[in-house]
N, C-alpha and C positions, 0 to 999 in steps of 0.2 A: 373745367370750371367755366362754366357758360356766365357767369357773372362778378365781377371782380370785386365790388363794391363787398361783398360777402366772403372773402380772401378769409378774414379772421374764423368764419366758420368752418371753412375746407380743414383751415391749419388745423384747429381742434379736432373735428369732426375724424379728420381723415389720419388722426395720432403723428404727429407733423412729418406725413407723408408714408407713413409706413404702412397704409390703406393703399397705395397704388403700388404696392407689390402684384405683380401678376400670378404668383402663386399662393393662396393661403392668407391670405391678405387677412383673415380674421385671427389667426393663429399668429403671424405676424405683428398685429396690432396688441396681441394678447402678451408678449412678451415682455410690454411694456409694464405688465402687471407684475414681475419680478421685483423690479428697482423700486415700483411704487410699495410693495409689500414692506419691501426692506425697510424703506425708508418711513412708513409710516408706523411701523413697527419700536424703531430706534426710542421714540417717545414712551411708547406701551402705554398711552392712554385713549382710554375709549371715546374719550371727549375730542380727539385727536383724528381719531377712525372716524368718527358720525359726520362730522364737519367734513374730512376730505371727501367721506362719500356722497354728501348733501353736494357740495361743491363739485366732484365730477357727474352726478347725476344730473345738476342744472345746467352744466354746460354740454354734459352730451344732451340731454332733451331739444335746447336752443339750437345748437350745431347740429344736429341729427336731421330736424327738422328744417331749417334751414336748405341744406344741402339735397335732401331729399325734393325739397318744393324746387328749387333751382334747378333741376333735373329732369323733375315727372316723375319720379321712379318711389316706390314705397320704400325700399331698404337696399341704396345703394350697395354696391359690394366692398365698396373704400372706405365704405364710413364704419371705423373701426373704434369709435368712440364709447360706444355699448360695452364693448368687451374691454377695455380699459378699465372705465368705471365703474364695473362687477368689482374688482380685483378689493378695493375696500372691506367687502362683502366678506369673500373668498376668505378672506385671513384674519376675520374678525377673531372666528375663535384662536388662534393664538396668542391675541392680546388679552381675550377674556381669559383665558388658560391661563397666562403669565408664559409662555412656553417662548417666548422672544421667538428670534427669527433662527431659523437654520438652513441649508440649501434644500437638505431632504425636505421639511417643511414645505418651503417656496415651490417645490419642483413637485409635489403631491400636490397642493395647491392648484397648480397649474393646470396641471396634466389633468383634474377632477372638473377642473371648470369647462377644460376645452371637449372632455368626454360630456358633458350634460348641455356643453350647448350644439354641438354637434347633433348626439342624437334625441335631443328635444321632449324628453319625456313629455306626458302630460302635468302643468299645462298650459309647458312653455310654447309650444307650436300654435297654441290658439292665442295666446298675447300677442301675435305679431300679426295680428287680424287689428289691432288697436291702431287709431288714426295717427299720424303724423309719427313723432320723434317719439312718442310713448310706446309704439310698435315695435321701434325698431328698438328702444331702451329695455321697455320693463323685460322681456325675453330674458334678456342676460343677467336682469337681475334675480330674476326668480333661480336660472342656472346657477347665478354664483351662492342663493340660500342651499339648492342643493349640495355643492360642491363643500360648503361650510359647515352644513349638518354633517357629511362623511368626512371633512375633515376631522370635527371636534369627537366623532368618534374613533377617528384612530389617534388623535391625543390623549383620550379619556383611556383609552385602550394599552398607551403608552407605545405605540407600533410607531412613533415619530420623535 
């Protein structure tokens, strides 16, 4: 952290600290998306889902961006904020399902989001061509529609 004055963007940005993991550090960050799932689940309202995802979206953009300028660098590897704030996304459909929460759920979830931002379909590898915190955000959110189209099809499908 080359500037301290911007502390509260690291803390976010970088999932309070679980972006300086030396291994995985996105995958790491992404685990956060469990507890988030869970809990934003508990409500089972959509009004409930939009708002957290409005809200982790605008503060990973800030913090994203933030942290990124503070550096030089386009898409830090600690700033694991992106892949938090997918998680909203990710499990939308089981609130729109009614399907509440279950591990297998959470753990498909998971495991769909990290396979699509990984391997980048089209046309998430060109979104991170986008300036600032928007590069390093919209990516994961376009992964987590993917990961929530295949999820709501193996709900529909009843395989969860």
């Amino acid at each position: 952290m080359r500037n301290r004055r911007h502390l509260a963007a690291y803390v976010i940005a970088t999932g309070l600290g679980a972006g300086w993991c030396p291994w995985a550090p996105g995958t790491i960050g992404s685990l956060w998306g469990l507890p988030l799932g869970w809990a934003l689940l508990r409500p089972g309202s959509v009004a409930v889902f939009f708002l957290a995802w409005c809200a982790a979206v605008a503060l990973g953009l800030w913090s994203s961006h933030r942290v990124a300028t503070d550096e030089g660098s386009h898409d830090p590897q600690h700033v694991v904020i992106d892949e938090i704030a997918a998680f909203p996304l990710v499990y939308l459909p089981l609130c729109l399902a009614g399907a509440g929460w279950s591990w297998r759920a959470g753990l498909a979830g998971f495991v769909l989001f990290r396979l699509f931002d990984i391997l980048k379909p089209w046309p998430i590898r060109r979104l991170e061509r986008l300036p600032g915190g928007w590069g390093i955000m919209v990516d994961d959110q376009v992964a987590a529609l993917y990961a929530a189209a295949t999820l709501w099809a193996f709900v529909a499908l009843r395989l969860l």
